[in-house]
Every structure is written in structure tokens, then in C-alpha cells.
C-alpha positions in Angstrom: 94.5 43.3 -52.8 95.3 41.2 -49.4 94.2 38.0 -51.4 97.6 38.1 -54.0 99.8 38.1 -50.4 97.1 35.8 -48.2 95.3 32.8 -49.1 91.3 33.0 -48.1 89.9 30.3 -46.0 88.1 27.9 -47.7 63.5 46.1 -60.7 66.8 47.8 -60.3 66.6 50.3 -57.6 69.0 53.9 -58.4 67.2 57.1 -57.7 68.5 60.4 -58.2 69.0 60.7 -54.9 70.6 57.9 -53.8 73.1 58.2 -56.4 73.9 61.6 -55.4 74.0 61.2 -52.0 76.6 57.8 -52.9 78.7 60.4 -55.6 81.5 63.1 -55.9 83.2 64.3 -53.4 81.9 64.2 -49.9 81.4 67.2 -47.2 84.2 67.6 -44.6 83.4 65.2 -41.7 81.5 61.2 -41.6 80.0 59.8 -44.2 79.0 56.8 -42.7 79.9 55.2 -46.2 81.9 51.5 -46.0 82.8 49.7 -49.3 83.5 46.3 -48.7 85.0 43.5 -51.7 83.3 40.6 -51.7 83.9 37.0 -53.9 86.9 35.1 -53.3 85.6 32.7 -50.6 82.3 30.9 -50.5 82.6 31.3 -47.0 82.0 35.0 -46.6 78.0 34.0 -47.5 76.3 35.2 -50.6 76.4 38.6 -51.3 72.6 39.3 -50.9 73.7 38.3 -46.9 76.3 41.4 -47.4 74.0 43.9 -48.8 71.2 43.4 -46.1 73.7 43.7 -43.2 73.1 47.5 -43.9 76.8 47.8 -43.3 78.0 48.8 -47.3 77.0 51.7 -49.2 79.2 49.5 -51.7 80.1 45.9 -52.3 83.0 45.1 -54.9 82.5 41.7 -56.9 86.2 40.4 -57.3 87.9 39.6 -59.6 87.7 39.4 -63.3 91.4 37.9 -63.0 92.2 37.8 -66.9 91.7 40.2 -69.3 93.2 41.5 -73.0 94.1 40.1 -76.2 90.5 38.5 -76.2 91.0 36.2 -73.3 88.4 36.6 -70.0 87.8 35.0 -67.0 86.0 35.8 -63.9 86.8 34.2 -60.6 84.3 34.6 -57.9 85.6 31.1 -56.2 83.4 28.8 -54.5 80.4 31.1 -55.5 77.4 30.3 -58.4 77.1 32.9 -60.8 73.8 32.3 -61.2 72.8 33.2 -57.9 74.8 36.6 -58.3 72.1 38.1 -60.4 69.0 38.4 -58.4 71.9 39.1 -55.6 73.2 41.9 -57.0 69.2 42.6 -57.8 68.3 42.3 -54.3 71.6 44.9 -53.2 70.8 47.8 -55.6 66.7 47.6 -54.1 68.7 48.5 -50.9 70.8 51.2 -52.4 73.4 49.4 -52.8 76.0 50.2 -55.5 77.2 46.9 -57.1 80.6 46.9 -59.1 82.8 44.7 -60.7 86.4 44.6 -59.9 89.4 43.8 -62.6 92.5 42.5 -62.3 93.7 41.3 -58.5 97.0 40.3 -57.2 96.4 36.8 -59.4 95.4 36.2 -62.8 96.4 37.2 -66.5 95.7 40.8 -67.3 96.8 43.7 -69.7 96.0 46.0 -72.3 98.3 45.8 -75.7 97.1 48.7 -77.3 94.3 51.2 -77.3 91.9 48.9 -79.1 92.8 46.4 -77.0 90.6 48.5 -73.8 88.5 49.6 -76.7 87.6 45.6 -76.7 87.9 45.6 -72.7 85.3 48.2 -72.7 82.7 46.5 -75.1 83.2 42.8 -73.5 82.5 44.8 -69.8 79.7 46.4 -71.5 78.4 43.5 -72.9 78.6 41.2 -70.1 77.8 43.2 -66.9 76.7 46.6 -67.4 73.8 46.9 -69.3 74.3 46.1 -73.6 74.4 44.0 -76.1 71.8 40.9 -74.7 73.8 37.8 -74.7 72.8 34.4 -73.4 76.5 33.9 -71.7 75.9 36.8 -69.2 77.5 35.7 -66.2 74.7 37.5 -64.2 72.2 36.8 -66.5 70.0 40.3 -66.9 71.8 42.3 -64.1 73.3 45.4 -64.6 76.4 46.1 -62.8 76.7 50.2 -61.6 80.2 50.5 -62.5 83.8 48.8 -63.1 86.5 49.1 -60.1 90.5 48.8 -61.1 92.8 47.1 -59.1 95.7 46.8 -60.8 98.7 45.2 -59.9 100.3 43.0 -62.6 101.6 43.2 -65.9 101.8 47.0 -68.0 100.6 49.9 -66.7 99.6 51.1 -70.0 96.2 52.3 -71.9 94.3 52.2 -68.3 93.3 55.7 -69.4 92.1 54.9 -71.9 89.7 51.8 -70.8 88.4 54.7 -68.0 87.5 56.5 -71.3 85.6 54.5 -73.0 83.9 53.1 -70.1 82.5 56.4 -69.2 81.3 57.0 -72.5 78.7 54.0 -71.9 77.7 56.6 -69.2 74.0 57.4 -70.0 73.5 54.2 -72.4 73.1 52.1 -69.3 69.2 51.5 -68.5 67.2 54.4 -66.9 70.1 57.0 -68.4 72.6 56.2 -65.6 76.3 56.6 -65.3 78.9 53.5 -65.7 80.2 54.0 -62.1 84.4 54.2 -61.5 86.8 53.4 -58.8 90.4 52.6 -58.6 92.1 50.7 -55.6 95.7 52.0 -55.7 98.4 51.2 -53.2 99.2 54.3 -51.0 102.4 55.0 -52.2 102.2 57.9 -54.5 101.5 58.5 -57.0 100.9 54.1 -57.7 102.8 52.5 -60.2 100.1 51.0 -62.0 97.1 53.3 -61.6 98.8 57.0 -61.8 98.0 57.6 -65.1 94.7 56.3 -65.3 94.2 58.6 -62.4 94.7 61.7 -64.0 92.2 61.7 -66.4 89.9 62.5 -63.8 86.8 59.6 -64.4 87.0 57.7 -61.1 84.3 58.7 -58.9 86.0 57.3 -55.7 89.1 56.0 -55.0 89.7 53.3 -52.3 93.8 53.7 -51.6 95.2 50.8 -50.0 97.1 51.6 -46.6 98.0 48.0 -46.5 100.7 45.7 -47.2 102.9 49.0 -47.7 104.7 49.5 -44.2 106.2 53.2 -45.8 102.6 54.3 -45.7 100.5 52.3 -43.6 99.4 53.6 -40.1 100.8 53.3 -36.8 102.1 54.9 -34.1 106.1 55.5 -35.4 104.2 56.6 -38.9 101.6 59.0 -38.1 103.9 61.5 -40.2 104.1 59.5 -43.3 100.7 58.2 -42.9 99.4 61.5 -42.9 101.8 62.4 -45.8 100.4 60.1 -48.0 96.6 60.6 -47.2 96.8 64.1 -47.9 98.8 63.3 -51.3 95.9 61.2 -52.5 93.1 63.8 -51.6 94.7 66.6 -53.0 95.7 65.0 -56.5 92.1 63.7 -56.8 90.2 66.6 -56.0 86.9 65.6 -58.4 87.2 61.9 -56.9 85.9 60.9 -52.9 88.6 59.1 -51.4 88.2 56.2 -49.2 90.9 55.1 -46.8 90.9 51.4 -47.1 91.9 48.6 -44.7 91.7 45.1 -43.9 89.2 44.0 -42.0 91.4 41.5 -39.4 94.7 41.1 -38.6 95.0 38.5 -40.5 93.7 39.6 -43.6 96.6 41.2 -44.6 100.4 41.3 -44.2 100.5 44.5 -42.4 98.4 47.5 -42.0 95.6 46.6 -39.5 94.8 49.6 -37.7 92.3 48.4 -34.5 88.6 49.5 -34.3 89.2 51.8 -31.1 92.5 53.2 -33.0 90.9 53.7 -36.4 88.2 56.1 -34.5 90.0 57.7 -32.4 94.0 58.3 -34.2 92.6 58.0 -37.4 89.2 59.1 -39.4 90.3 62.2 -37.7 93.3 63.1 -39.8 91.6 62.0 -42.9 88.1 63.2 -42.3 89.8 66.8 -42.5 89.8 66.3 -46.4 86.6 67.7 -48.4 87.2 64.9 -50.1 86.9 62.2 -47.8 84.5 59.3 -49.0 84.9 56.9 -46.0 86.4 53.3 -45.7 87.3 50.0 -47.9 87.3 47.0 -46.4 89.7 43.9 -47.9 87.1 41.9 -47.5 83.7 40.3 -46.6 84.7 37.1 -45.4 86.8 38.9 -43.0 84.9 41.6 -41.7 81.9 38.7 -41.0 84.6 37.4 -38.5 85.5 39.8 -36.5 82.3 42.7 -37.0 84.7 45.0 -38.0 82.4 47.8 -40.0 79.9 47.6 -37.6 82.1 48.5 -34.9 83.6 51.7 -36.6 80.2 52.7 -38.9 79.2 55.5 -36.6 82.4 57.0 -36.7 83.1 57.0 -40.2 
């Protein structure tokens, strides 16, 4: 994500239909569907400020920065945790799919072995997704829809196999539902981190970062190689919706802004060619606030 390369500035609702109108792969064409991360500044406002904008079918909770061999921390600076809970509460009444994101561009993170994400998956379980009632829930009796990967330290082993096991928590959760997955590779492909975890096949959307990656990102000299890559990622991922994702300002990342007017009119249309088109990612909250970024591109996405 942007924020490893950037420094930031300072009842549970899920109906059949919702969730299947929020799933797989999408039809040919908009979605109308914006993901946006949300957690590493306080001022980006709370997140049940995100989720009533009516701008996010999801929002992200970054980062569980350290993971493996036991260890665990969760970073959402300058945010309370224990206003996260009726938050995330509060999003999913909306419709609101409400994940938690591990790894990041900083922290301490890897799996050793298989029973190493064997003990990833139970702690994630545990903690945000639905078991095991402990009084050190960081979200006290929230349940978290799903787990996102973004990946991009240390080994790219046994990734697979935490996507595994976290999907077999899939109808355990309360009410029966699924343990939601996404991945945020970078758009070279196949990513070095996330390949193999991709192949299993689990993620139900994957939000592919055409930033920070000038042989992929968009512009006008790389329209080719843009294009290249986009349809790469939908066809290797054809059970998965793919979202093309972006940062939300200029400034939000190193390189790979693509402007609002640009975006709709150069380029949803090559990628909304794909069956499997989901919509957009957004790096992050605190910048799309400033500049209104998904609301000026929502009705063409």
C-alpha cells in the first residue's frame, strides 16, 4: 500500500441478497462498487463517517502489521479500538462489508510453516471474525466479514494455505455466513508475494494495485501495458471480481494517479470489458475525504 512509500498526515446486517449482489464475479459493464482502506490516520474521521457517505460497498480496516510465530499487533493509528466495534456495527446495517487487512508496507509479518497460518487462522478467527469469545477482542463483539492480504514483506510462503483455513471458518461465522477474501497484489504479474496464494482460487475479489509500479500503471505512453496487465489479472482470476485500484490524490502515492475525468473516460472502459470486473480500490479514506474522489467517478464505475 501507498502508506509503506508515503507518510499519512497526522444487529449485524448481511442478507442474502446483499451478499450476493457484493459477491463473485460481476456482469460486463458498472458496478457502481468502490472499496476504499481506511485506519492509518485519525484524520480520515471514524469509520462510521466512511460507511454513511454511501460511497463504499467496502471499507478495509488496515493493518494488522505483525503476524507469525505468535506475535500480533494491530495498528489502526490515532484511532480507539473501542469505538471500531459499534463502527463496523453501524457499516454492515448499511451493507457494508467490513474486513480486516494483514500485513502493509510496515510492520513484522510471515508464516514459518503450515501450522504457523494454521495459528494465523485461529488468532484471526478468534479475534475478529466471529469465535472463540475472549475479553481481549479488539472490537469487542463485532464480527468482521472477511480477512484482506496485502502482502509485501518478508516470505511469500504458506499464504495458501492461511486462505485455506480461513475459508473453512466459512459457515461457522454467525447466521451461517462466509469468512469473506481479498488480496491487494501489485499489478505486475503474476505478484511476487501473492501469486500463489492466488491460485488456489478462495479470494472473492481482488483489488490489484496500479500504483507505485510505473511498468503497469496508466497513462497515456502506457495504455498498451496498462491494458496488458489488466487483462492478465482478469483472465488468471476468473472465479474472483477484480477491482482496479488507485490512489485517491496525487499525493497519495508515488505514481499512478489517474485523474477523475481520465479514469471515466480512458479508463473503466478498457477494464469494464472484463466479466469479471468488480469496480475500484481506493488507497485510502483520508485521501479520498480531500479531494471527493469516489464521488466524482461513482456513476461511472
Amino acid at each position: 500500500m501507498a502508506s509503506s512509500r508515503l507518510a499519512l498526515p497526522a444487529a449485524i446486517f448481511c442478507a442474502v441478497v446483499v451478499a450476493a449482489s457484493l459477491g463473485g464475479a460481476a456482469a460486463t459493464g458498472k458496478t457502481g462498487r468502490i472499496t476504499v482502506y481506511w485506519g492509518q490516520t485519525s484524520s480520515e474521521g471514524g469509520l462510521r463517517e466512511a460507511c454513511g457517505t454511501g460511497l463504499y460497498s467496502t471499507v478495509i480496516i488496515s493493518f494488522l502489521t505483525d503476524f507469525g510465530g505468535g506475535n500480533y499487533k494491530l495498528n489502526l493509528a490515532g484511532h480507539a479500538w473501542s469505538a471500531v466495534g459499534p463502527d463496523v456495527k453501524y457499516c454492515q446495517s448499511k451493507g457494508v462489508l467490513v474486513l480486516l487487512s494483514i500485513g502493509g508496507g510496515v510492520g513484522r509479518y510471515s508464516l514459518a510453516s503450515q501450522a504457523d497460518a494454521k495459528a494465523v487462522a485461529d488468532h484471526l478467527w478468534n479475534f475478529y471474525l466471529g469465535g472463540t469469545s475472549t475479553k481481549s477482542r479488539p472490537f469487542g463483539d463485532a464480527v468482521l466479514d472477511g480477512v484482506d492480504f496485502d502482502i509485501e514483506l518478508g516470505s511469500n510462503a504458506h499464504y495458501g494455505d492461511l486462505a485455506r483455513y480461513l475459508k473453512a471458518y466459512s459457515g461457522r461465522k454467525p447466521g451461517g455466513r462466509k469468512v469473506w477474501l481479498t488480496a491487494a497484489p501489485q499489478c505486475p504479474f503474476p505478484d511476487r508475494m501473492l501469486g500463489e496464494a492466488l491460485r488456489t482460487g478462495l479470494f472473492d475479489r481482488v483489488h490489484v494495485q496500479f500504483y507505485n509500479n510505473p511498468v503497469c500503471n496508466y497513462r497515456a505512453s502506457n495504455v498498451a501495458a496498462f491494458t496488458s496487465a489488466w487483462n492478465k489479472w482478469a483472465a488468471s482470476l476468473p472465479g474472483s471480481s477484480v477491482y482496479l485500484g488507485l490512489p485517491a490524490a496525487s499525493g497519495a502515492a508515488n505514481n499512478g494517479y489517474v485523474a477523475p475525468a481520465t479514469l471515466k473516460e480512458n479508463v473503466l472502459p478498457i477494464v469494464q470489458k472484463s466479466k469479471n470486473y468488480g469496480g475500484i480500490m481506493l488507497w485510502s479514506r483520508y485521501w479520498d475525504k480531500q479531494t471527493g474522489y469516489s464521488k466524482s467517478v461513482k456513476s461511472a464505475v
